[in-house]
C-alpha positions as CSV (number, residue, x, y, z in Angstrom):
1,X,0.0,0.0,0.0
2,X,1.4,3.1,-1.1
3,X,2.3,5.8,1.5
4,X,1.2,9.1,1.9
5,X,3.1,12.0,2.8
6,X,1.9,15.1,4.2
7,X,3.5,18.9,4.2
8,X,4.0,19.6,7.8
9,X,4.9,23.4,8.8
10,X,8.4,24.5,10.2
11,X,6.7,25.0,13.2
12,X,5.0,22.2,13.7
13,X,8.0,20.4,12.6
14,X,10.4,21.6,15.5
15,X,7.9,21.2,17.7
16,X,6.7,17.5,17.0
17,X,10.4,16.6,17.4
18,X,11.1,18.2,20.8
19,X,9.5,16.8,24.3
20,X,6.2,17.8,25.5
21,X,8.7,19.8,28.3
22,X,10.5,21.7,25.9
23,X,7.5,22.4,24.0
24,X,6.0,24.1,27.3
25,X,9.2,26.5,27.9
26,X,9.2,27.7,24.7
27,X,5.8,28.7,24.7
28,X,6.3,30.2,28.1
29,X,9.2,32.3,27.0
30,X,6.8,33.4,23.7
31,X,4.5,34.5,25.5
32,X,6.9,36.3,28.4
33,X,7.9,38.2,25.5
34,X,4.9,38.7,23.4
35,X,3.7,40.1,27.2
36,X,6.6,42.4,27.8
37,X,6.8,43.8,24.4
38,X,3.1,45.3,25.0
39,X,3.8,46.6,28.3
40,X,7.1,48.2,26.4
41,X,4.4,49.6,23.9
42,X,1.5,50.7,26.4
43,X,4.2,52.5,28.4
44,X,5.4,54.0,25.3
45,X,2.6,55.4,24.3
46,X,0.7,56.6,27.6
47,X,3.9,58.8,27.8
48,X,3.7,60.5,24.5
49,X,-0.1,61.0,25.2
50,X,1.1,62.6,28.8
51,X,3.0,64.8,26.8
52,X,0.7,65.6,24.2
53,X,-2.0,66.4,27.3
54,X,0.5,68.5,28.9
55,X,1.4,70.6,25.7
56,X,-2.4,71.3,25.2
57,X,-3.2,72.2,28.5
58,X,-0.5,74.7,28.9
59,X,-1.8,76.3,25.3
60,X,-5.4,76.3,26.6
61,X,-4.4,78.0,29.7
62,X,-1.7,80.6,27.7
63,X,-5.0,81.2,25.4
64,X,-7.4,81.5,28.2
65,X,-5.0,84.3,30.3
66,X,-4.2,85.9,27.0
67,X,-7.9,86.6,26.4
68,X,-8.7,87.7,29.9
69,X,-6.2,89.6,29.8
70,X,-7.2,91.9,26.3
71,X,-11.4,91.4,27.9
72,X,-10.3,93.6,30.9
73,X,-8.2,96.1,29.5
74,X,-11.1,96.0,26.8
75,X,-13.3,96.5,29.8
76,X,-11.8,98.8,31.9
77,X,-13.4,100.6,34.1
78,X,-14.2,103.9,34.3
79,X,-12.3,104.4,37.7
80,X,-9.2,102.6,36.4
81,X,-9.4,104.4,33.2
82,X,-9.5,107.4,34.7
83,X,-6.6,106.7,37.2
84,X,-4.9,105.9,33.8
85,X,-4.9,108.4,31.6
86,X,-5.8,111.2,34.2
87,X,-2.1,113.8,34.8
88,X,-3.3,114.2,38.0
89,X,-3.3,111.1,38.8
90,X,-0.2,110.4,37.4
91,X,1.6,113.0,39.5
92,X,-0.5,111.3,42.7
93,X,0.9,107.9,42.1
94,X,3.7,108.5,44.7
95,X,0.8,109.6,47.5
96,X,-1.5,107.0,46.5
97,X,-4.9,108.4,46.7
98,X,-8.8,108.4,45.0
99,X,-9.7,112.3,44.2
100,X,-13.3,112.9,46.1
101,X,-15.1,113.1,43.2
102,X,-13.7,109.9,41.4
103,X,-16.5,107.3,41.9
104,X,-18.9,109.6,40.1
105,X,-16.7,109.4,37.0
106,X,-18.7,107.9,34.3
107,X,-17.9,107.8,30.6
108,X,-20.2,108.5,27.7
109,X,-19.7,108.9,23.8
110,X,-21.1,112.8,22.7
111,X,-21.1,113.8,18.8
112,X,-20.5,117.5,19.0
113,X,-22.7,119.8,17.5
114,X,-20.2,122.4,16.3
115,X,-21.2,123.9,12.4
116,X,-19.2,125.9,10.9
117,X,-21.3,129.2,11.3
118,X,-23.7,129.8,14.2
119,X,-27.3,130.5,12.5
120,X,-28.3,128.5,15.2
121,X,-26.4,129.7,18.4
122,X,-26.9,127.2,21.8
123,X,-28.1,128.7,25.0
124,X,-24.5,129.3,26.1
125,X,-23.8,132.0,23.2
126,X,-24.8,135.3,23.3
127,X,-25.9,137.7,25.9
128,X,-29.2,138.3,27.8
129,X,-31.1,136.4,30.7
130,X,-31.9,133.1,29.3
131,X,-28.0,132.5,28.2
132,X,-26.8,134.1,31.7
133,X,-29.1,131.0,33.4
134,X,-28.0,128.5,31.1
135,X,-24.4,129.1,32.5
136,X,-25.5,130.0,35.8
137,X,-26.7,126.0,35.9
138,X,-23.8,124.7,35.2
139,X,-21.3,126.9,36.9
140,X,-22.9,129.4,39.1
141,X,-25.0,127.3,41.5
142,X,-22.0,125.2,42.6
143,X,-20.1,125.8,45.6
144,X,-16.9,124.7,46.9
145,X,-16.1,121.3,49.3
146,X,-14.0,120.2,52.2
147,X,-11.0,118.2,52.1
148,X,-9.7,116.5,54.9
149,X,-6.8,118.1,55.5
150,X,-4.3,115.2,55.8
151,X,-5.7,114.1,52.0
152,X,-5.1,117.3,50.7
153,X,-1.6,117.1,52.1
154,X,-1.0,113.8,50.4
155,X,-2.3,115.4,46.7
156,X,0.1,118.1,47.1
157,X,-1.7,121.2,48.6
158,X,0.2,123.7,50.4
159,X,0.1,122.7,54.5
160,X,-1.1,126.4,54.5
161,X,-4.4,126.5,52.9
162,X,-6.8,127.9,54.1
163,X,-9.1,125.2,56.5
164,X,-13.0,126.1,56.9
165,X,-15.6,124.3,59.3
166,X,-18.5,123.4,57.8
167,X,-21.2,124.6,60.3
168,X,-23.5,121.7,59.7
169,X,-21.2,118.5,60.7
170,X,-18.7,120.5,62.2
171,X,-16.3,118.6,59.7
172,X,-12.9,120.6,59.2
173,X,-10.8,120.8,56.2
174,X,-9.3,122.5,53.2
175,X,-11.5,124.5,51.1
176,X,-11.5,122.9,48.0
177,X,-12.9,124.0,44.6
178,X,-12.8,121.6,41.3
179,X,-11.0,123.1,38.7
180,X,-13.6,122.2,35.5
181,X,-15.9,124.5,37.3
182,X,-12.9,127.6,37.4
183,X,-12.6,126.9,33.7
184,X,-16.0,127.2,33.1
185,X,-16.3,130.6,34.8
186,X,-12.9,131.6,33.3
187,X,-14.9,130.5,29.8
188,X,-18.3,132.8,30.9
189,X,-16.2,135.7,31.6
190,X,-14.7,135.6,28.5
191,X,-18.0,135.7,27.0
192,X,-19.3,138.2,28.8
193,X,-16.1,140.3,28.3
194,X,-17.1,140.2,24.4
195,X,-20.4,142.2,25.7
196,X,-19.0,144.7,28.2
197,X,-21.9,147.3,27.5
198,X,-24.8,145.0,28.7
199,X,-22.8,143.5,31.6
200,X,-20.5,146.1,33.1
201,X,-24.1,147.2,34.8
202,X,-25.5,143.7,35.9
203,X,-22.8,143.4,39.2
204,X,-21.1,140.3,38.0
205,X,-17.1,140.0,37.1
206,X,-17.2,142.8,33.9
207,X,-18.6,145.1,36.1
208,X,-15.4,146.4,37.2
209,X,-12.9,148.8,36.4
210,X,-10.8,148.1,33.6
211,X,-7.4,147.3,35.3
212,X,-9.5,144.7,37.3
213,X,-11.4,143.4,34.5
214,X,-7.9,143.2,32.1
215,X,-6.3,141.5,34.4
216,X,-9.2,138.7,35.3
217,X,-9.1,137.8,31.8
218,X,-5.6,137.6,31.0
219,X,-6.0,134.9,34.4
220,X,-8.7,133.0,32.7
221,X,-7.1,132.9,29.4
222,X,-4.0,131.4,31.2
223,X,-5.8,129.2,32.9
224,X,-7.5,127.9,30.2
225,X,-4.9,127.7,27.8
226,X,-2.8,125.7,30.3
227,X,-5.9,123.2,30.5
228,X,-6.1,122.6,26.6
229,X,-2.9,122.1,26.4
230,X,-2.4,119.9,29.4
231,X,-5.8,117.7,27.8
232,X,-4.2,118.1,24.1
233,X,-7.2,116.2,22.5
234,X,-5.7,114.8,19.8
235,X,-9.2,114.0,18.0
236,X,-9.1,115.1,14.2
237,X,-11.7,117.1,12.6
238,X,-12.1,116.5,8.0
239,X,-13.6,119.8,5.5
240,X,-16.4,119.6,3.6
241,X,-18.6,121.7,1.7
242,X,-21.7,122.9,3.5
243,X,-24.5,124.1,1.9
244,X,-24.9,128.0,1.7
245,X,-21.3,127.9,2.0
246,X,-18.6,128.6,-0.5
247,X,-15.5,126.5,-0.1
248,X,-14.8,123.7,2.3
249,X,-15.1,124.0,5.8
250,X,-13.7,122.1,9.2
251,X,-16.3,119.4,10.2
252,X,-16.4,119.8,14.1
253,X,-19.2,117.1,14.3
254,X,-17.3,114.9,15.5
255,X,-17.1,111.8,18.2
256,X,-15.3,112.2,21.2
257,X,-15.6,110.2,24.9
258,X,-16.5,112.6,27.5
259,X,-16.9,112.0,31.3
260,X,-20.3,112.6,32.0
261,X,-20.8,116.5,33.5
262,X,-23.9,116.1,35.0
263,X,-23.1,113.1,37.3
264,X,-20.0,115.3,38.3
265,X,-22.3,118.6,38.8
266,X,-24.5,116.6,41.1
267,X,-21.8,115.5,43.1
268,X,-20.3,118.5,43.6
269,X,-23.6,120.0,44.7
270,X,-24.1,117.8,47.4
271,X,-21.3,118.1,48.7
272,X,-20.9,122.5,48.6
273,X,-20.6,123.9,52.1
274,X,-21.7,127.2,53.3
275,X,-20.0,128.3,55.7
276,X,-19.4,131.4,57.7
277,X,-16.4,131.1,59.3
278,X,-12.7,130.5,57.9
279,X,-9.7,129.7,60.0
């Protein structure tokens, strides 16, 4: 009977000639191997992945403080802007210390109505009773405040300023005036200068002799060129043509970001004294 012969694998070959003992160890030490090689791998790659989760979180959190960082100073305050850009601050930065008024700051964008020619004048140009109470409502009605004398010290006021009472708390301290209310009056005087016939017989500032009156408005014109120039506003104005007019002429309506008067007003006309006796 003829014999058949089968192909056998190399494998199976090796391993049908060694012992049933052999055949164990070697599959022990295959799969000792086959075991450490994945552990090898696993560790391998749970590293890389620890990197890889380290690298993102630090981006994520290098992101996260970059954009907190641009949403304040997007969102800053009105106090800290102030505190910011303010000279007097600035110069107060040694003597660390919040101005009375500076909680009442509040910011707000105006369009200024300022054409070319006045056809249409406001309520602040011009002479006569109704423009004399338009200014006397913003500047006239407000009265000076009291400083604490040790916080006027630490903003730089001479030790030897004059130090009132007021008569109602019994509070002592500098007398204080703000200074947007001295340019303002500075401002009125100069208009009422320009109309020294009608108001050299009313009893305000123009009604005066002239040495007097000269040398008020050279003060005011001082004072208030050394607040433009200290503000510089360094907004920028186009030309245009305006109708009924020939040529081009500056457009002065234009935005600007103004602190907001009348919360400032109000505060300083709670807080006028009236007093009657000065130390």
């Amino acid at each position: 009977m003829a014999q058949v012969y089968t192909s056998v694998p190399l494998d199976e070959e090796h391993q049908s000639i060694l012992p049933s003992s052999e055949k164990s160890h070697i599959s022990g030490l295959r799969l000792r191997y086959n075991t450490d090689t994945f552990r090898q791998k696993l560790a391998r790659f749970v590293k890389q992945w620890i990197w890889v989760i380290h690298t993102v979180l630090l981006g994520s959190s290098l992101v996260f403080f970059l954009l907190a960082y641009y949403v304040a100073r997007a969102q800053l305050n009105a106090t800290a802007f102030t505190k910011e850009f303010s000279a007097w601050f600035r110069g107060a930065l040694i003597l660390p210390l919040a101005a009375p008024a500076l909680d009442e700051v509040e910011y707000e964008t105006i369009k200024f109505d300022l054409p070319p020619t006045m056809d249409n004048p406001s309520i602040y140009v011009g002479k006569g009773p109704e423009v004399d109470a338009a200014w006397e409502a913003i500047t006239g009605d407000v009265g000076d405040s009291i400083l604490p004398e040790e916080d006027g010290l630490r903003l730089g006021l001479s030790p030897d300023s004059l130090v009132i009472e007021d008569p109602a708390t019994g509070q002592k301290g500098f007398r204080v005036g703000m200074e947007v209310f001295h340019q303002l009056h500075c401002l009125n005087l100069l208009r009422q200068s320009t109309f020294k016939e009608y108001y050299s017989h009313t009893g305000g500032d123009v009604d005066t002799d002239d040495d007097d009156l000269r040398g008020h408005i050279d003060h005011c014109i001082e004072a208030l060129r050394m607040a433009l120039m200290c503000q510089s506003d360094i907004g920028v104005f186009s030309f245009r043509h305006f109708e009924g007019a020939d040529g081009y002429w500056p457009d002065y309506a234009t935005t600007h970001t103004c602190r907001n008067f009348s919360k400032i007003r109000d505060w300083a006309m709670a807080k006028s004294v009236v007093w009657t006796d000065e130390n």
